[in-house]
Every structure is written in C-alpha cells, then in structure tokens.
C-alpha positions in Angstrom: -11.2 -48.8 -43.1 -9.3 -45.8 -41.6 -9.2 -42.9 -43.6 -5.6 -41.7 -43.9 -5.1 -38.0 -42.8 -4.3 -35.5 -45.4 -1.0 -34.0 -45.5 -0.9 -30.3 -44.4 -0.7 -28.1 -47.2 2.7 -26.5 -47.5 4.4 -30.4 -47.5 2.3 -31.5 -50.4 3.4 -28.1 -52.2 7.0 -29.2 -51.3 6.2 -33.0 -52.4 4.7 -31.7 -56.0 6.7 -28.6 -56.1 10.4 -29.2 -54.6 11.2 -26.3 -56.4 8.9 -24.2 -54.8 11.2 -25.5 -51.4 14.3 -24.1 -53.1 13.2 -21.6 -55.0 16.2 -19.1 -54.6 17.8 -20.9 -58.0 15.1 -20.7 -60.4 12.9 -17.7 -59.3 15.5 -14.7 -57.8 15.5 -11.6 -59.8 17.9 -9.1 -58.8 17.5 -5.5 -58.6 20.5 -3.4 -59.7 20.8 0.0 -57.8 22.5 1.2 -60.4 25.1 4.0 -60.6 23.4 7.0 -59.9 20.3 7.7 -58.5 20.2 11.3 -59.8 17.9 11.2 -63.1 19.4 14.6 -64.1 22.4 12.6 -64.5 21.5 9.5 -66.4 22.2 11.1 -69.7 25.9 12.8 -69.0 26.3 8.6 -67.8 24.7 6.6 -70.4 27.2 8.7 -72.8 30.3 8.3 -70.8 29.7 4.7 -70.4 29.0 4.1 -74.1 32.1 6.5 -75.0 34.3 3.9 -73.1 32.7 1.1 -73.7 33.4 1.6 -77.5 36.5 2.9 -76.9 37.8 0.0 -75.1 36.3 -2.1 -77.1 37.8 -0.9 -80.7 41.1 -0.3 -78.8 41.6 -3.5 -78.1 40.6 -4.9 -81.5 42.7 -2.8 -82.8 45.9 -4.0 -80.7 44.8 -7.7 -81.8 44.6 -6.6 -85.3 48.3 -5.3 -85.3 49.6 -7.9 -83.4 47.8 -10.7 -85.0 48.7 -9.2 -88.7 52.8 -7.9 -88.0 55.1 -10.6 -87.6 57.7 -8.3 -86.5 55.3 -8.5 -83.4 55.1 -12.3 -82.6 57.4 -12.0 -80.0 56.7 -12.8 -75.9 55.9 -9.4 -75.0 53.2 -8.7 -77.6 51.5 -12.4 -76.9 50.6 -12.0 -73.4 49.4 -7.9 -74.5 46.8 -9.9 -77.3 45.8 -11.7 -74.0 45.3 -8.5 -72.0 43.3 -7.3 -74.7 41.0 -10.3 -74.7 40.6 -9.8 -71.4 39.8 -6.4 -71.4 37.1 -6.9 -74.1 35.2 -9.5 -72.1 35.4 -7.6 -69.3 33.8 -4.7 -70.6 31.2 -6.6 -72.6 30.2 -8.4 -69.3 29.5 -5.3 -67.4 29.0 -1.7 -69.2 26.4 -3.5 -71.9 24.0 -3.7 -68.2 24.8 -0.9 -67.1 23.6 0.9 -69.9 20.7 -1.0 -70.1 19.8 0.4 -67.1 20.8 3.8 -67.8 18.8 4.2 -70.8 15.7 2.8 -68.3 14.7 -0.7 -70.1 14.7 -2.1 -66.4 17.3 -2.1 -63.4 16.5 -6.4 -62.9 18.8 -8.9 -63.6 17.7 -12.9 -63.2 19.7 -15.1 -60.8 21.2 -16.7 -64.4 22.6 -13.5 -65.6 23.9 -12.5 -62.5 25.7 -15.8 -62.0 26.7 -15.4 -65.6 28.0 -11.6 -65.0 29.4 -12.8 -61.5 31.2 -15.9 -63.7 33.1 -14.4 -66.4 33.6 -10.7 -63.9 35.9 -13.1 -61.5 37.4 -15.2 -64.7 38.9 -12.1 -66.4 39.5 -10.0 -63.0 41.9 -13.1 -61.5 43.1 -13.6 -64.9 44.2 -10.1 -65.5 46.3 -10.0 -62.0 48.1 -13.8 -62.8 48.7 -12.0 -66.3 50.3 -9.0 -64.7 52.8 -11.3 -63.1 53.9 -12.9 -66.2 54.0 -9.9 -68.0 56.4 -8.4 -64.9 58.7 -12.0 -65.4 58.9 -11.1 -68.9 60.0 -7.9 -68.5 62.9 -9.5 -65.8 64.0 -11.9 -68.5 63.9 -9.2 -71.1 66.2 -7.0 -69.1 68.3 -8.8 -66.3 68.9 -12.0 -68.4 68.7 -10.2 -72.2 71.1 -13.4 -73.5 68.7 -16.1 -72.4 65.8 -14.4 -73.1 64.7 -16.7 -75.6 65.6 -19.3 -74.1 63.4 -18.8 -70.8 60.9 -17.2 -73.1 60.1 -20.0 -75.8 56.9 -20.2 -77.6 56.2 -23.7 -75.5 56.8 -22.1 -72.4 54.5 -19.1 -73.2 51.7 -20.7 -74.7 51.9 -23.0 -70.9 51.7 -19.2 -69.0 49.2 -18.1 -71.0 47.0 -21.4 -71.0 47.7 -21.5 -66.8 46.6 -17.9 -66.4 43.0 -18.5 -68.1 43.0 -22.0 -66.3 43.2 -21.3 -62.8 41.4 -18.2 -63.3 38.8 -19.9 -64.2 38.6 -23.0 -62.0 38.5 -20.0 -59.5 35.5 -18.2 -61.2 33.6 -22.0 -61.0 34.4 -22.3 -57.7 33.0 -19.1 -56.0 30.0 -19.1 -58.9 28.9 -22.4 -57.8 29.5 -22.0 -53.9 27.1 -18.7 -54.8 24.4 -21.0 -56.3 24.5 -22.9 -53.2 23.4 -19.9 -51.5 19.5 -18.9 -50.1 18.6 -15.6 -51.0 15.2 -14.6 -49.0 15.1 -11.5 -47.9 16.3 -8.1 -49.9 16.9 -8.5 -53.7 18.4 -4.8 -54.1 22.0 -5.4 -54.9 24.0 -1.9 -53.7 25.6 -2.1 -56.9 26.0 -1.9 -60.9 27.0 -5.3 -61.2 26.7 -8.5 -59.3 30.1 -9.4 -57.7 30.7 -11.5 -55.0 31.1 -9.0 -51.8 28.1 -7.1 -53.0 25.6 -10.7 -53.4 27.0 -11.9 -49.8 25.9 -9.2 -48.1 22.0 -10.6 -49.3 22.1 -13.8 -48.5 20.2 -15.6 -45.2 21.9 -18.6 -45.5 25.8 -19.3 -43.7 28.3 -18.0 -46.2 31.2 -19.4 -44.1 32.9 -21.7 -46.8 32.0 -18.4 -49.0 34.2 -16.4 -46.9 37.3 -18.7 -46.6 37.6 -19.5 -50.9 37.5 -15.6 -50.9 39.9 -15.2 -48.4 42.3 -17.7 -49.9 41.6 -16.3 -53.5 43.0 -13.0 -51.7 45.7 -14.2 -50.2 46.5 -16.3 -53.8 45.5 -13.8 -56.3 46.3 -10.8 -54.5 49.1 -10.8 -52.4 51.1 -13.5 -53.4 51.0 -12.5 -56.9 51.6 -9.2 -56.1 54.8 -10.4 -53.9 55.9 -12.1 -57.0 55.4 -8.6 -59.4 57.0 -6.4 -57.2 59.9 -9.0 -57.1 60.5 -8.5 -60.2 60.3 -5.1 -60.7 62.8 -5.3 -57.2 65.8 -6.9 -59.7 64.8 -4.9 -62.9 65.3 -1.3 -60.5 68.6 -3.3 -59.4 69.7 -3.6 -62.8 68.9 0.2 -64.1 70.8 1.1 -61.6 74.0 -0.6 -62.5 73.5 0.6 -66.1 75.8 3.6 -66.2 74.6 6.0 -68.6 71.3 8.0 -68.1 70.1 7.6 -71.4 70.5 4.0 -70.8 68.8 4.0 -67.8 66.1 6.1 -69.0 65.3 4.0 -72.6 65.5 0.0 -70.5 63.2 2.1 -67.6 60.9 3.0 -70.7 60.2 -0.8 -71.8 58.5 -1.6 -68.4 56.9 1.3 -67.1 54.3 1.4 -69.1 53.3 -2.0 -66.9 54.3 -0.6 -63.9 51.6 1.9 -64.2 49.0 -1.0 -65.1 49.8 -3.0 -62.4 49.7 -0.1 -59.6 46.6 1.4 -61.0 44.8 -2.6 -61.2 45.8 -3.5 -58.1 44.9 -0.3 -56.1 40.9 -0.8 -57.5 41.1 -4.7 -56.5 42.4 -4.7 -53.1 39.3 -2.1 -52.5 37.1 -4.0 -53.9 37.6 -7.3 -52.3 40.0 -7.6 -50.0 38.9 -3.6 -48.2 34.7 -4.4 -48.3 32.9 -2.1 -46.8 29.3 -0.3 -46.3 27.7 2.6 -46.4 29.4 5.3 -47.5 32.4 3.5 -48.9 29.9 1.6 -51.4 29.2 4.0 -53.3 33.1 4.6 -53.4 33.0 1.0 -54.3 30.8 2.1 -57.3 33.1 4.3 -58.7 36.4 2.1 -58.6 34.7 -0.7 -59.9 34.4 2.1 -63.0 37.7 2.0 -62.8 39.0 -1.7 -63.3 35.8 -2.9 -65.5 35.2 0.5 -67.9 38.4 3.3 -67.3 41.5 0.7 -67.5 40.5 -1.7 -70.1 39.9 2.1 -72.4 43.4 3.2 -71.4 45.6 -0.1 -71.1 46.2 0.3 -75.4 46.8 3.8 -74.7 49.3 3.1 -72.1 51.0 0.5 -74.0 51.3 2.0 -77.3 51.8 5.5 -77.0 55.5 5.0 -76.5 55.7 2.3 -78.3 57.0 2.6 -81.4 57.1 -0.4 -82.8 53.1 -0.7 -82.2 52.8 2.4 -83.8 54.3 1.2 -87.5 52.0 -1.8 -86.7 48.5 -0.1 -86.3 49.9 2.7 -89.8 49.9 -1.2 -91.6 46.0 -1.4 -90.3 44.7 1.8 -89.9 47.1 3.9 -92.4 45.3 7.6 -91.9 46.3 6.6 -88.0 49.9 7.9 -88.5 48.8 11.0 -90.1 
C-alpha cells in the first residue's frame, strides 16, 4: 500500500489551528505611545487628566441632575443638553480612564478587544455629538425665527425622533467602521502613535488593503462633517438675519445671548474634528494630533456645562435646588 505523504508543517498548523492563520483578531495587543514621552512630566499629566476627567464627569451629572429633577426645565432646549451630557460622559469614560492607566505606568498595552471597544463607542459619541449640534442649531432657529410655532415644530414626539436618530445613525456608523476594522490584518508594527485607538491612527498599521476603509471614512466625512456642518451654519445664517431686523440693541444683544453659548461649541468641536479626520497627517502634526484629541475627548466635555450654564440663569436656580451651597 502507498504510504500517503505527510502534509508540510505550517498547513497542518493552519488545518488544527485556523486561528493561528488569522491570528490578527484574537492575539493583537496594541501598544499605546501614550501622551508624553517625557517621565519628568507624567505626574503634572496624570493630575491634569484626572482633574478633568472628574470635572467633566460630575459636571455633567450635575446638568442631568437639574434637568432631570426641574420641571421648569423639560422643555426642547434642555432635552437635547441632557443628551450632550450623556455624551460627554461616555466619551470621557472611554478614553482618559486609559490614558491614565498608562500615566500612572500599569502598562501602555491595550488588546485588539479593548481597542475595538475604545474605537466603538469613540466614533459613536464623536458622530453623535456633531448630528446633535445640528439639532441643537434648528432648535435655536425655531426658538428665534419662528417663536409662535415653536412648539409646534418642537413637540415632544418630534424630539424624542431627533434624539433617537442622532444615537442611531451614529451608531450604525460606529458598527460599520468597527467591523470593517476587524476585517483588517495587522502584522507588522503594533505601536499606535497615539493615546487612543481611532480609526486614522489604526490604518496607518495595517498590511492589509484598507480601500473600502478609506471610502466609509470619506463618506462619513462628507456626511458627518460637512453636510452637517452646511446644515448648522444655515441656521445660524437666518438666526444672524433675524438679530439683525430686531431694532433695539438690548434686543439684539439678549436673543444673540440664547445661542451663543452653542455657537462657541460648535466652532470649537468642529475645528478639533476636521483635524483629526478629515486633515490626517504624520510626523510632526501627530503629535499635534495628540493634543486636539485632548481637546474634543477631555477639555470640551469639562467646559460644555460651563459654557452652557454660566449665563444661564435659569440653570443656575436649577443646580441652587440640587446643590444649594452652589448659589452661595
């Protein structure tokens, strides 16, 4: 009888092993860079970080608390803010808890899991934040070039359907660009020039085509980005229009005072996001990449209760109810 020849080595480990043959799913480990490289600086970090991260964190809570708990606050306005406070606190919570991990030393590796996770709920809350933006900028139209149909375009159906679209499509785009990242082979470098996994940062390691990666950011771009922004500055277009019939300066200067305090968000968010993903870069302009990323995931998600409630004073007799030495 003919003896059969034995298969070479490496298929039989592929036969008993497939995952051994696509391995970049199970076994990856990422190595964050981190923020700084300078150790003289890891403490003056670690304490900034936490100081915003808790910041940000009970600012937010706070907002929810006063909104959730005043009636005189369960209006359109103050709805989509308790969902840019959610937002904020996931965001932060998916990021600076990492980072200052790392900081304080107990390991710069993150498993292909967690960074998919990080990636996942990053690009949920980043895309939902800029769709919220824009309802929150056609709120502000209603309020102030349509005032007597305001509640009409603004009913409680109509904004529960905004809100529930904004964390929808966000996240059917999250899925999308997670799981094309799955898809991905990762076999060379596992440093990640960064704090965080996000998408520009973990295609720059792949070996593997990341064309279809490319387009689904591109069209997330053109969708999340520009159109949307098209859309806010639209509306801020016919709210300027309409302070500018108002005759009186006093009038001008109190309707001007119920939508600037957005108008700064949105300028400030969008400026960090176009760098980040729709400007890319290396070298140099990485590490610049490092620092807005502070910015949108750590520094706006501390100030955006700041912003909206230090003029506000209607928020301010809300958080004396909750926190009554806060008036004082």
């Amino acid at each position: 009888m003919e003896e059969v020849p034995a298969a070479p080595q490496h298929l039989w480990a592929k036969l008993t092993h497939p995952m051994a043959a696509n391995n970049h799913t199970a076994m990856v480990e990422f190595v964050l860079l981190g923020f700084s490289e300078n150790p003289q600086l890891l403490g003056a970090f670690s304490a900034l970080f936490l100081l915003l991260y808790l910041t940000a964190f009970a600012g937010n809570c706070l907002i929810l608390t006063a909104i959730c708990l005043n009636p005189a606050l369960h209006t359109p306005m103050y709805f989509f803010l308790t969902n840019l406070a959610i937002i904020d606190i996931v965001c932060t919570s998916t990021v600076l808890p990492k980072l200052l991990e790392n900081l304080v030393g107990k390991g710069c590796t993150i498993s292909f899991g967690g960074c998919m996770t990080q990636l996942f709920f990053l690009s949920w809350v980043l895309g939902a934040e800029l769709l919220l933006l824009t309802v929150m900028a056609y709120d502000r139209y209603v309020a102030i070039c349509q005032p007597l149909h305001y509640h009409t375009l603004m009913s409680r159906p109509l904004c529960a359907l905004l809100a529930g679209a904004v964390w929808v499509t966000s996240g059917i785009n999250s899925s999308v660009h997670t799981g094309l990242m799955t898809r991905l082979t990762f076999c060379g470098s596992n440093h990640i020039h960064h704090f965080l996994c996000e998408i520009p940062s973990l295609l720059l390691l792949s070996c593997s085509p990341t064309y279809l990666n490319d387009i689904m950011v591109v069209v997330a771009d053109v969708y999340f980005g520009v159109v949307n922004f098209l859309f806010t500055m639209a509306s801020y277009g016919f709210i300027i229009a309409s302070i500018l019939r108002i005759r009186s300066a006093e009038g001008k200067r109190r309707t001007f005072s119920t939508c600037s305090s957005h108008l700064l968000v949105v300028c400030m968010y969008y400026f960090t996001i176009v760098y980040t993903y729709i400007l890319p870069g290396t070298g140099a302009s990485m590490e610049n990449g490092k620092v807005v990323a502070i910015l949108y995931t750590a520094v706006s998600p501390t100030v955006n209760p700041l912003i909206y409630t230090l003029r506000n004073k209607d928020v301010k007799v809300a958080l004396r109810k909750v926190c009554p030495t806060s008036g004082k």
